[in-house]
C-alpha positions in Angstrom: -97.5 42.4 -80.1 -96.0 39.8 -82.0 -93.0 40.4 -80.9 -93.6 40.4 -77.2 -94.9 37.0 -78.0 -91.5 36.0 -79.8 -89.7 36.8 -76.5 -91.5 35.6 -74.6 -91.3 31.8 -76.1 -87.6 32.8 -76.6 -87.4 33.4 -73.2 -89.0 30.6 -71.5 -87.5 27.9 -74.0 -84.3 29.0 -72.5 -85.5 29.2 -68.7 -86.4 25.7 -69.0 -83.0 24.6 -71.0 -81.3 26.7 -68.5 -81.4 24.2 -65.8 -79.2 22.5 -67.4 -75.5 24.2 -66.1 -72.1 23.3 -66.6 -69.7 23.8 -63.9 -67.4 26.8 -63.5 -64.5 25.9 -65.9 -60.8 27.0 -64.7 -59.9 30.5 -65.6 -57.6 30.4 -69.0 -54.5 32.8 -68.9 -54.3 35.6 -71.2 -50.5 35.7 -71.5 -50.6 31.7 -72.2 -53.2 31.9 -74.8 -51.7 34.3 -76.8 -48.2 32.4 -77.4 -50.6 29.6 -78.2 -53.0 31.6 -81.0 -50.0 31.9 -83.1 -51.6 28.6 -84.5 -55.0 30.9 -85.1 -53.4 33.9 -86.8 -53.6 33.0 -90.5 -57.5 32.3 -90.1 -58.9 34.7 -87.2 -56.3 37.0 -86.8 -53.6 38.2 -84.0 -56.2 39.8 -82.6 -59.1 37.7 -83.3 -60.5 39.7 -85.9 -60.4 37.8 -89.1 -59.7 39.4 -92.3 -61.5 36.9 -94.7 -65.2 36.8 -93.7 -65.8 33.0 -93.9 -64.2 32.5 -90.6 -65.5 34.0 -87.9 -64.2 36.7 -85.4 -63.7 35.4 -82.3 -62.8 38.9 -80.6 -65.1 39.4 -77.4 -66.9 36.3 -77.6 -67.8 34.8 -74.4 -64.5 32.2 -73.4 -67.1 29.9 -72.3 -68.5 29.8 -75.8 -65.1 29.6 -77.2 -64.4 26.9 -74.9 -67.9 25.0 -75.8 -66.9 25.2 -79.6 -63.4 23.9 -79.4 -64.4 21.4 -77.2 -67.3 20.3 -79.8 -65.3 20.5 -82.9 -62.5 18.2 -80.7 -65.1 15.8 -80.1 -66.4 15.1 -83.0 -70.1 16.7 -82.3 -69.7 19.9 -84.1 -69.3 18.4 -87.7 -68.5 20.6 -91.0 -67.2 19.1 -94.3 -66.1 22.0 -95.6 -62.3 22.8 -96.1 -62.8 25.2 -92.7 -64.2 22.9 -90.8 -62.2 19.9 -91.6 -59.1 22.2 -90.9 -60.3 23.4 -87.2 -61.3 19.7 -86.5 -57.6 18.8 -87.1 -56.0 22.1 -85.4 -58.0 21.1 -82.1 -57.0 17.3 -81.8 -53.5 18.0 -80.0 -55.0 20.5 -77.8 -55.3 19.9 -73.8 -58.5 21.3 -71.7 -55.9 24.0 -70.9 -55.2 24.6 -74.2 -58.5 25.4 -75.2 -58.9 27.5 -72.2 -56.2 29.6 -72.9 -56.6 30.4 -76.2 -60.6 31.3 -75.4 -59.2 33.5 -72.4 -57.5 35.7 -74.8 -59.7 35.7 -77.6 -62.5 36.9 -75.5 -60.2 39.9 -74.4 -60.0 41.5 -77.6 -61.6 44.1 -79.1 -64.4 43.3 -81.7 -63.9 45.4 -85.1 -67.4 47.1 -86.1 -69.2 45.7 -88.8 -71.1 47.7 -91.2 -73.6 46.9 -94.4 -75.1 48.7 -97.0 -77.2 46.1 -98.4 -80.8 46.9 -99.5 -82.0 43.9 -97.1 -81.0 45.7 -93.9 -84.5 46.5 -92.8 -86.0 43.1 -94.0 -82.8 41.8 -91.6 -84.0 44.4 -88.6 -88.1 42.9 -88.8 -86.3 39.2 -88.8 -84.2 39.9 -85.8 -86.8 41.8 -83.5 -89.6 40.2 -84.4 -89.0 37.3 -85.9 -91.6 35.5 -87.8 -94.6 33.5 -85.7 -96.4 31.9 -88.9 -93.4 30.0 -90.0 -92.2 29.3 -86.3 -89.2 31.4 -86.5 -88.1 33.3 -83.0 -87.1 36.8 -82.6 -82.9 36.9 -82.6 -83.5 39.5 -79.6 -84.7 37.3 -77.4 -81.4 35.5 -76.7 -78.5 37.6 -78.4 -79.7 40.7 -77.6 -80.7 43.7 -79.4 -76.7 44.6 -79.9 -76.1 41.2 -80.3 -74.0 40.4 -77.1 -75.8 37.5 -76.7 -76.7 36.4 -72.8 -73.6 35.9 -71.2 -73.9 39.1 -68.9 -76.7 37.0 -67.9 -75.7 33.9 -67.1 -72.3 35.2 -65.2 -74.1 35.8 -61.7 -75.2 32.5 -61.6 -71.2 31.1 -61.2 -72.6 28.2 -63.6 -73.1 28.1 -67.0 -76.4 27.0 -69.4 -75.3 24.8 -72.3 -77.5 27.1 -74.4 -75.5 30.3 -74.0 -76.1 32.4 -76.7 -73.4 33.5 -78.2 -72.1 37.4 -79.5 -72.9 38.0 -82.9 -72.8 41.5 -83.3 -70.3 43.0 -85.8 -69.8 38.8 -87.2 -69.1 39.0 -90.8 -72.9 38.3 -92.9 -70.9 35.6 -94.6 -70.3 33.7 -91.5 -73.6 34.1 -90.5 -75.4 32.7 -93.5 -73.3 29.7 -94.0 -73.9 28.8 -90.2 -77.8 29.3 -90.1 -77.8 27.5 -93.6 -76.0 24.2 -91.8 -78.3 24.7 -88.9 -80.8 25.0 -91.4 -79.7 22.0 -93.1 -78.5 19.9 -89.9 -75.2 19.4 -91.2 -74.5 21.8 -88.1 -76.6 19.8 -84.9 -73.9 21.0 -81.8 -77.3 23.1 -80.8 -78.7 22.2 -77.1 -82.5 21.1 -78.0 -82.1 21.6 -81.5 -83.0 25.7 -80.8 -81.0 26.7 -83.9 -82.0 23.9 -86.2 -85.8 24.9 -85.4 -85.3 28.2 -86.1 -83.6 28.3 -89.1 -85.6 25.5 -90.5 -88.5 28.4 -90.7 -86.1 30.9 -92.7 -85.7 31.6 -96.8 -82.7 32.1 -98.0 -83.6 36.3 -98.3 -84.5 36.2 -94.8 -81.0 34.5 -93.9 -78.8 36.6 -96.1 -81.0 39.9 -94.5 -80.3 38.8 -90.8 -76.6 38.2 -91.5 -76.2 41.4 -93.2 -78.4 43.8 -90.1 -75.9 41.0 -87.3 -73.0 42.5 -88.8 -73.9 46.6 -88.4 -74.6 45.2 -84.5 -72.3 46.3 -81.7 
């Protein structure tokens, strides 16, 4: 029951947000992007499958997220003081709009690697992401990213117009990635969130409950 309540306040918080759209952006090139990830290698791999588990996979994700994030760290609105972020924030200045484009054109056509965990807070992390956890105002992770974590850009696709609150694909994203991102959101020294949907969330979560979602996101595929 509680969960059928979790999605459904998942699910109409993002109805309403949804009328919010972007336009179609231009289709990025493949062959382009790949000349121009030789730039991404060292951190998220040739193939967008990072090795080190800080820095996050961008195989598969949706290009439109891609796009969103590169855009945001360009800008200025998604802000992280850490060595990472500080590093991506000075990668992105040079880049053009077809640039970015590119580069999330042929990250988004490769191939996730599966995660896997065998940490003793897997089940804790399953109860967090189906059902979530009403008294302390946290919401289901189903509701928006799925239960494989493919987040809602099947979704959205028909519709030729995108919500700025596209969840993104988690499944398979290293834990460690994971927890440090819902820790900033938790924190608000991550705030590039449409309607401040993450920072609520997190705001409701322990640190077990964090480091048990992360670790049941990355056996997701």
């Amino acid at each position: 029951e509680n969960m059928k309540k979790n999605f459904l306040i998942v699910v109409t918080t993002w109805a309403t947000l949804a009328i919010i759209t972007t336009p179609v952006l231009a289709e990025g090139n493949i062959a382009a992007g790949k000349e121009k990830a030789r730039a991404c290698v060292a951190c998220h791999g040739a193939d967008g499958n990072s090795f080190v588990p800080q820095w996050p996979k961008l195989a598969e994700q949706s290009a439109r997220y891609i796009t969103r994030q590169l855009q945001s760290f360009k800008a200025g609105q998604r802000v992280d003081n850490s060595q990472e972020g500080k590093t991506m924030m000075g990668l992105v200045q040079p880049l053009s709009q077809q640039d970015i484009e590119d580069l999330a054109a042929y990250f988004s056509s490769q191939s996730i690697k599966r995660g896997s965990s065998t940490s003793d807070l897997l089940n804790v992390g399953k109860q967090v992401y189906r059902k979530g956890h009403i008294k302390a105002r946290v919401l289901a992770c189903v509701g928006c990213h799925g239960f494989k974590g493919a987040g809602n850009n099947a979704l959205l696709e028909p519709l030729n117009a995108h919500s700025k609150v596209e969840a993104p694909r988690i499944g398979s994203q290293h834990a460690t990635y994971i927890i440090k991102q819902l820790k900033a959101f938790r924190d608000e020294t991550r705030n590039n969130d449409v309607g401040k949907i993450m920072r609520n969330i997190a705001k409701g979560m322990t640190d077990e409950e964090i480091n048990a979602v992360a670790e049941y996101i990355a056996t997701l595929h």
